[in-house]
C-alpha positions in Angstrom: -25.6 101.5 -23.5 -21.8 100.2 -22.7 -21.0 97.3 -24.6 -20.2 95.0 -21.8 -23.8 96.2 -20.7 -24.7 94.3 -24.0 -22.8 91.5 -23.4 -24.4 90.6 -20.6 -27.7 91.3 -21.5 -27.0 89.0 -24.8 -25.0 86.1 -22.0 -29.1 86.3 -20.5 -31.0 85.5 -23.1 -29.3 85.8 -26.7 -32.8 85.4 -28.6 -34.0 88.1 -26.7 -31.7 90.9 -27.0 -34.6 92.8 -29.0 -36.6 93.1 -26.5 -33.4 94.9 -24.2 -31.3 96.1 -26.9 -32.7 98.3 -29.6 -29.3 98.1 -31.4 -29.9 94.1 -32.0 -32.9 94.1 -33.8 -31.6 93.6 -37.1 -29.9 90.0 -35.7 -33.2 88.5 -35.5 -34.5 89.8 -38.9 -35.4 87.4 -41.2 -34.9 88.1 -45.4 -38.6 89.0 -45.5 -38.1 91.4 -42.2 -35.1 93.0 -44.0 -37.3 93.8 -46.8 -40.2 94.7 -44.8 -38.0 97.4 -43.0 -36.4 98.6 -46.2 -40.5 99.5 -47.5 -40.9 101.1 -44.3 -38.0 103.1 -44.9 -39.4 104.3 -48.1 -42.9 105.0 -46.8 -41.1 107.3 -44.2 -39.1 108.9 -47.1 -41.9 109.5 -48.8 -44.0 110.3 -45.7 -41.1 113.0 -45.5 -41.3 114.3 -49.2 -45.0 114.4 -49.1 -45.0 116.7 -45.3 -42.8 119.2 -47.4 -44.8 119.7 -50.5 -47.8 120.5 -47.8 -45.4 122.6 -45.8 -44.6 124.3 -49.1 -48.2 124.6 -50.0 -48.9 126.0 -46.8 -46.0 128.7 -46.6 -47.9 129.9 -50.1 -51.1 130.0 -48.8 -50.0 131.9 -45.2 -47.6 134.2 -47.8 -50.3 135.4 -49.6 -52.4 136.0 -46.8 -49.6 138.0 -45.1 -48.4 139.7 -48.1 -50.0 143.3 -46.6 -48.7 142.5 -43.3 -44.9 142.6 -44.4 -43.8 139.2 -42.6 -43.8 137.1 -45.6 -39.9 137.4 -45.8 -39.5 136.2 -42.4 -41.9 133.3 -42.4 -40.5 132.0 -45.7 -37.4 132.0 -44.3 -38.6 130.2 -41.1 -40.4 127.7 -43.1 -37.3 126.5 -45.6 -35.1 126.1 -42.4 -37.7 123.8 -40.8 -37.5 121.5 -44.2 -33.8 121.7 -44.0 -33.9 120.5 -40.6 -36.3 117.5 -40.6 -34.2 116.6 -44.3 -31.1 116.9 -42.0 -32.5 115.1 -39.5 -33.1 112.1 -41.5 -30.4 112.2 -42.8 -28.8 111.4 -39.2 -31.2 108.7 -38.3 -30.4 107.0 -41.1 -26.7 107.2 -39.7 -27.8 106.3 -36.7 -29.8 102.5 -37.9 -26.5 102.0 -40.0 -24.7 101.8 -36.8 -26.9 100.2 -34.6 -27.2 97.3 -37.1 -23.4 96.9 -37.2 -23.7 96.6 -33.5 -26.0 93.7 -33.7 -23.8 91.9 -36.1 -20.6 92.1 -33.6 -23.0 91.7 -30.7 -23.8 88.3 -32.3 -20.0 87.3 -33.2 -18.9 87.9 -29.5 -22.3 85.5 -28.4 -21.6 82.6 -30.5 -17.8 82.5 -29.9 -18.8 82.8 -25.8 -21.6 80.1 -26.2 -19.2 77.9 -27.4 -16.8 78.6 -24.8 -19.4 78.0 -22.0 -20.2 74.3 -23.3 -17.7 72.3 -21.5 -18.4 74.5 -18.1 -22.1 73.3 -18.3 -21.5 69.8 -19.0 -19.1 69.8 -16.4 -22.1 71.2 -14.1 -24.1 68.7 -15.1 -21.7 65.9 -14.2 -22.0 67.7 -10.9 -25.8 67.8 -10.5 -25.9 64.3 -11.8 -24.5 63.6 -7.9 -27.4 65.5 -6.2 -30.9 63.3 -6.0 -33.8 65.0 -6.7 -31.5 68.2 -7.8 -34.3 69.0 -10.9 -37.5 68.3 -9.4 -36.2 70.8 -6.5 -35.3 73.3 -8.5 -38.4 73.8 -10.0 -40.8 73.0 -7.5 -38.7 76.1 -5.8 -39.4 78.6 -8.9 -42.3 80.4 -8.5 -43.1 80.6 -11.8 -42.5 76.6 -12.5 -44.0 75.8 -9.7 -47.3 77.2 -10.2 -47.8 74.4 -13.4 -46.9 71.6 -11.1 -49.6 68.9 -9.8 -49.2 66.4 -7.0 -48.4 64.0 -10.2 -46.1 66.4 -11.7 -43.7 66.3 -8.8 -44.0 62.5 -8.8 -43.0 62.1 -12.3 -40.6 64.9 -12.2 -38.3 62.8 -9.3 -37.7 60.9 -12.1 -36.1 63.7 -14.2 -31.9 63.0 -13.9 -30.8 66.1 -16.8 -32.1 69.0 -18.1 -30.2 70.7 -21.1 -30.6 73.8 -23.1 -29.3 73.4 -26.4 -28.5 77.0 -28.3 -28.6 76.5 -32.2 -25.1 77.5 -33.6 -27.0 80.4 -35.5 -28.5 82.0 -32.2 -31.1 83.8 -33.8 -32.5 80.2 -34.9 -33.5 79.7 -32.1 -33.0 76.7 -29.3 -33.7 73.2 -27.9 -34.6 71.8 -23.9 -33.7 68.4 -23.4 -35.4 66.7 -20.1 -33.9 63.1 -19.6 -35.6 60.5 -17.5 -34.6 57.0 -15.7 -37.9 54.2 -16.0 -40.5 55.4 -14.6 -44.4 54.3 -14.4 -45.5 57.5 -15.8 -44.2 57.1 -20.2 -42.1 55.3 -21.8 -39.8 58.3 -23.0 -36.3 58.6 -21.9 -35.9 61.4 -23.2 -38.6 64.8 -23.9 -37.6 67.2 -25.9 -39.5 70.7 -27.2 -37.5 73.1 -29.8 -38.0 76.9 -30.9 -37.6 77.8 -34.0 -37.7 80.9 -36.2 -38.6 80.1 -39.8 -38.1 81.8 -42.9 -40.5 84.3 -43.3 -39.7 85.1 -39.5 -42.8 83.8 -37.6 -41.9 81.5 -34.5 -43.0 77.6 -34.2 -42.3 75.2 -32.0 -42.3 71.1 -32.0 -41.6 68.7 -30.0 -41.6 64.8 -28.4 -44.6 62.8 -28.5 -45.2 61.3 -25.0 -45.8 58.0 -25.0 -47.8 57.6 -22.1 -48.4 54.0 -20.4 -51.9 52.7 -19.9 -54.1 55.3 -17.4 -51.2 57.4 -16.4 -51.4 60.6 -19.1 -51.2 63.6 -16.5 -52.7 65.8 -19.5 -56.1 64.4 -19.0 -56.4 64.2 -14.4 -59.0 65.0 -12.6 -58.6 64.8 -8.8 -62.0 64.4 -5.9 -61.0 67.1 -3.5 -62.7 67.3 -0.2 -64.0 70.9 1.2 -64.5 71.8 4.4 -68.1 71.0 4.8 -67.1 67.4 4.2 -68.9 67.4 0.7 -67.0 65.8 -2.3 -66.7 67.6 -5.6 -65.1 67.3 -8.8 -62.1 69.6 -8.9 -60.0 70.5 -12.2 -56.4 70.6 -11.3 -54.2 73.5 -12.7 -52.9 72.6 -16.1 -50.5 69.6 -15.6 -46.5 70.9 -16.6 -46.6 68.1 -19.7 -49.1 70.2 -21.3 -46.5 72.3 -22.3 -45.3 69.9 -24.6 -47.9 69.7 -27.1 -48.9 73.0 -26.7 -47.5 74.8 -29.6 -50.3 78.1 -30.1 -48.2 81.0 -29.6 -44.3 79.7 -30.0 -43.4 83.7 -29.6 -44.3 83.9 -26.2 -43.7 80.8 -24.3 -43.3 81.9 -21.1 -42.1 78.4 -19.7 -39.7 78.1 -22.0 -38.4 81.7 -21.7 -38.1 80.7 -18.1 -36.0 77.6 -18.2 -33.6 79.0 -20.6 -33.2 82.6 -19.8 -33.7 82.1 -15.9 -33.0 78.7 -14.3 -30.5 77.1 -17.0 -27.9 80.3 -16.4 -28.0 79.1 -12.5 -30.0 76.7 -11.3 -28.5 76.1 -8.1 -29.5 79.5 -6.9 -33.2 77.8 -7.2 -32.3 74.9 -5.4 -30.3 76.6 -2.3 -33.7 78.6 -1.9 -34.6 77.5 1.8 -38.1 75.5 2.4 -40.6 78.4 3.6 -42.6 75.6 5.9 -39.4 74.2 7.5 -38.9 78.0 8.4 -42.4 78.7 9.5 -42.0 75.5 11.6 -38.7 76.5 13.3 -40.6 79.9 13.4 -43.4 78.3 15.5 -41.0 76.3 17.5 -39.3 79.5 18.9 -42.6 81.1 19.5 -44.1 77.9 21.6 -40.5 78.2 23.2 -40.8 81.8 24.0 -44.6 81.4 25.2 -43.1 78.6 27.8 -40.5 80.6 29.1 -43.1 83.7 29.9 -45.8 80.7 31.7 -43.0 79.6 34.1 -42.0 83.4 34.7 -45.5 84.2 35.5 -45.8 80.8 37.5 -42.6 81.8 39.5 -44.2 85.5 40.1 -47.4 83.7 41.9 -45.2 81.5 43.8 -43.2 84.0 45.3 -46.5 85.9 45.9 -48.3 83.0 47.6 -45.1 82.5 50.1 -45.1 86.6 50.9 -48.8 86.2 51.7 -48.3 83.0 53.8 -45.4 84.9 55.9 -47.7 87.3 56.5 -50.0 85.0 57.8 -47.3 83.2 60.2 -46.6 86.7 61.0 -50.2 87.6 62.3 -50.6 84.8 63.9 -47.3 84.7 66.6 -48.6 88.1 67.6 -52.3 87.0 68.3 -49.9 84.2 70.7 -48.4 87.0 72.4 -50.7 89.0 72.8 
């Protein structure tokens, strides 16, 4: 792979280059991961000494076996040059890591010194969104993703949201902070919610983030909705997990998908999510033509019958001045 191929992949989502880039693994290793990789290098070394003593044992055994059948020589021979490859070959992987783990450290040079030059082009976007009511709530409402964790009461409290940042921590492979700002609003008190990913230490993932202070009867963790079906009958109905769940939901900090999202998908470009056109307005300017359409082909058909109906009544006229004649 290129290195602008890199780049770019690294501009998407910097904490995730190990997932696309082999070469950047070692930019997310922590001390502990370090040492764990040099102990698998030694298990492999010694994976490697131990599969030549038994290829060496074995060459002995299959010698004196063959020792009447004059290919000893030739096996030997075979044998020895199979150990001098696989040594040789480890050899040139170990070549090969050494490289790849300088990559990762220029890959993250190039990152931070770009993420600090894109700073003052997002908060200048933000100024610009800041113009646009209802620019957030839109946005996500319009990812398919996003949208699926969004409630009636989501999209309510979500008109509210004015700003959404993502914070990158200076050391990248730290990991990173959302920021989701809010005018007053009957839903919490909180101007501000905020939810941050870290990677500690001994390299595990965690997360924390705001408390929501909800005001009295309005936590959206803890709805329940009546929901009418079409026999008329009411029943209780559990609505999809409510979007602020997300906030104190810190299980599996490695793979939080919603935050994934947001940083790696819509915070690059959001307005490509709010330019995406409403599919209902569509359908109904859809239907529109078709009612249109089905119109036009009545009055045809109507027009069809007429002329029909004043052929036949000719006809008749017709008939009857030559019964008078006759």
């Amino acid at each position: 792979m290129c290195l602008t191929s890199s780049l770019y992949i690294v501009w998407r989502s910097a904490t995730h280059v190990v997932i696309a880039h082999r070469d950047c693994r070692s930019k997310y290793e922590s001390p502990v991961q370090g040492e764990h990789k040099n102990n698998r290098r030694i298990l492999s070394r010694s994976l490697l000494l131990q599969r030549t003593k038994n290829m060496s044992a074995s060459t002995a055994k299959v010698s004196k076996k063959e020792l009447n059948s004059n290919h000893d020589g030739a096996d030997e021979t075979s044998e020895k040059e199979q150990q001098e490859a696989i040594e040789h070959i480890d050899e040139v992987q170990n070549e090969i890591d050494r490289l790849n783990e300088q990559a990762s450290e220029e890959i993250l040079k190039v990152e931070q010194k770009y993420n600090k030059l894109r700073q003052p082009f997002f908060q200048k976007r933000s100024e610009l969104i800041a113009k646009i009511p209802n620019f957030w709530v839109t946005t996500f409402v319009n990812h398919p993703q996003v949208s699926a964790l969004l409630g009636e009461e989501d999209e309510e409290a979500l008109h509210y949201l004015t700003r959404v940042e993502v914070t990158e921590f200076e050391d990248i492979k730290s990991g990173y902070r959302i920021d989701f700002y809010f005018d007053e609003n009957p839903y919490f008190e909180n101007k501000v919610l905020s939810k941050e990913f870290h990677l500690n230490e001994s390299g595990d993932p965690s997360s924390k983030s705001t408390e929501i202070k909800w005001k009295s009867g309005k936590d959206l963790t803890k709805r329940s909705s009546q929901t009418q079906n079409k026999a008329g009958r009411k029943r209780q109905h559990e609505e999809p997990e409510s979007f602020f769940t997300w906030f104190t939901d810190h299980s599996d900090a490695g793979a939080d998908e919603l935050g994934e999202v947001i940083k790696d998908d819509i915070w690059p470009n959001p307005l490509q999510y709010y330019l995406v056109p409403d599919m209902d307005e569509e359908e109904g300017e859809g239907d529109e033509d078709d009612d249109e359409e089905g119109l036009e082909d009545i009055d045809e058909e109507g027009d069809e019958d007429d002329g029909e109906e004043e052929e036949e009544e000719d006809e008749g006229d017709d008939g009857e001045d030559d019964a008078e004649d006759d």
